[in-house]
PAMAR-368585 format. One line per 5 residues: number of its first residue (from 1); their letters; for each residue x, z, y of C-alpha. Coordinates in steps of 0.5 Angstrom, whole numbers, plus 500, padded with zeros to 3 digits. Layout:
N
NUM = A = X/Z/Y  ...;
% end
This chain:
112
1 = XXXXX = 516/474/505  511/480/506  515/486/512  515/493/510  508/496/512;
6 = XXXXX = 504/489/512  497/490/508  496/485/503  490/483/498  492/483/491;
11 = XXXXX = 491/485/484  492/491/483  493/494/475  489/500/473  493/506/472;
16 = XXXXX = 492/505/464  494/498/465  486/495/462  485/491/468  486/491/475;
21 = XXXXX = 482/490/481  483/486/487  484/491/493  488/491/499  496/493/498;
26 = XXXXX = 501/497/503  508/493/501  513/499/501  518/494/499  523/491/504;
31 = XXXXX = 528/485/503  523/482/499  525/475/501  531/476/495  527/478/490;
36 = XXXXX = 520/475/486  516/482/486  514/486/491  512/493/491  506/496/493;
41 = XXXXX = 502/502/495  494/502/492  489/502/497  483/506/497  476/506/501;
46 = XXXXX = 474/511/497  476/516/502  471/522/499  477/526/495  482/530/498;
51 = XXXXX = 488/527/495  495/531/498  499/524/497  495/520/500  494/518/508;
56 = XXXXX = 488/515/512  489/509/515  483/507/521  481/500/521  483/495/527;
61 = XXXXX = 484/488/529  492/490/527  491/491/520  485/488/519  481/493/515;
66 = XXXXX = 474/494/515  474/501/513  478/507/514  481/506/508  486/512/504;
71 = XXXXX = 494/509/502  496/512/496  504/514/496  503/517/488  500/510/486;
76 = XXXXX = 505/503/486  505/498/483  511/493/482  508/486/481  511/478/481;
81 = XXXXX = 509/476/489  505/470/487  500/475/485  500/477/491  493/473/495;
86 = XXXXX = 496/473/502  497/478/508  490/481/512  494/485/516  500/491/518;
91 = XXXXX = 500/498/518  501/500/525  508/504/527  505/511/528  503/510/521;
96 = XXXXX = 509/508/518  512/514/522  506/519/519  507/517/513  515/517/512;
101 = XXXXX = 515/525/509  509/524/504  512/517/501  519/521/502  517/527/499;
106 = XXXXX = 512/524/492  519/521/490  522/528/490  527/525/496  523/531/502;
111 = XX = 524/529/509  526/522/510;
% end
């Protein structure tokens, strides 16, 4: 349904679980299609904080942002895909390829 490195509008659980928050959401997820959850990499426009697992992702008509927003490796979040409100748009290839060792290296996994 929703291809790896498409940018999603979701609720997004609170890292304490009182609440969530609709926010845009990175599927790092693939085969999605086989499964009723997805998994999602938080978002953030909250780009002040140096977040050493984090990378800026630029807005553009390709990922349909509207500011440069922070994609957070060291927050996912597993959720049923009908939470899921639709796809605003992809990450663009460079991206996805930037952050392979920063989504690789939060899981302890190193260079992918």
């Amino acid at each position: 349904m929703f291809a790896f490195g498409s940018i999603v509008l979701t609720r997004f659980p609170f890292t304490d679980l009182s609440s969530a928050k609709v926010r845009p959401a990175r599927v790092i997820s693939d085969h999605n299609d086989r499964r009723s959850d997805i998994v999602l990499a938080f978002m953030t426009s909250n780009t002040s904080a140096a977040i050493a697992d984090a990378l800026l992702l630029q807005p553009s008509s390709h990922n349909g942002l509207k500011v440069p927003t922070l994609v957070r490796f060291d927050k996912i979040a597993t959720l049923e895909m009908q939470i899921v409100a639709g796809k605003i748009g992809d990450a663009e290839p460079a991206f996805l390829k930037a952050a392979a060792p920063i989504f690789f290296g939060v899981f302890g996994f190193g260079e992918p």
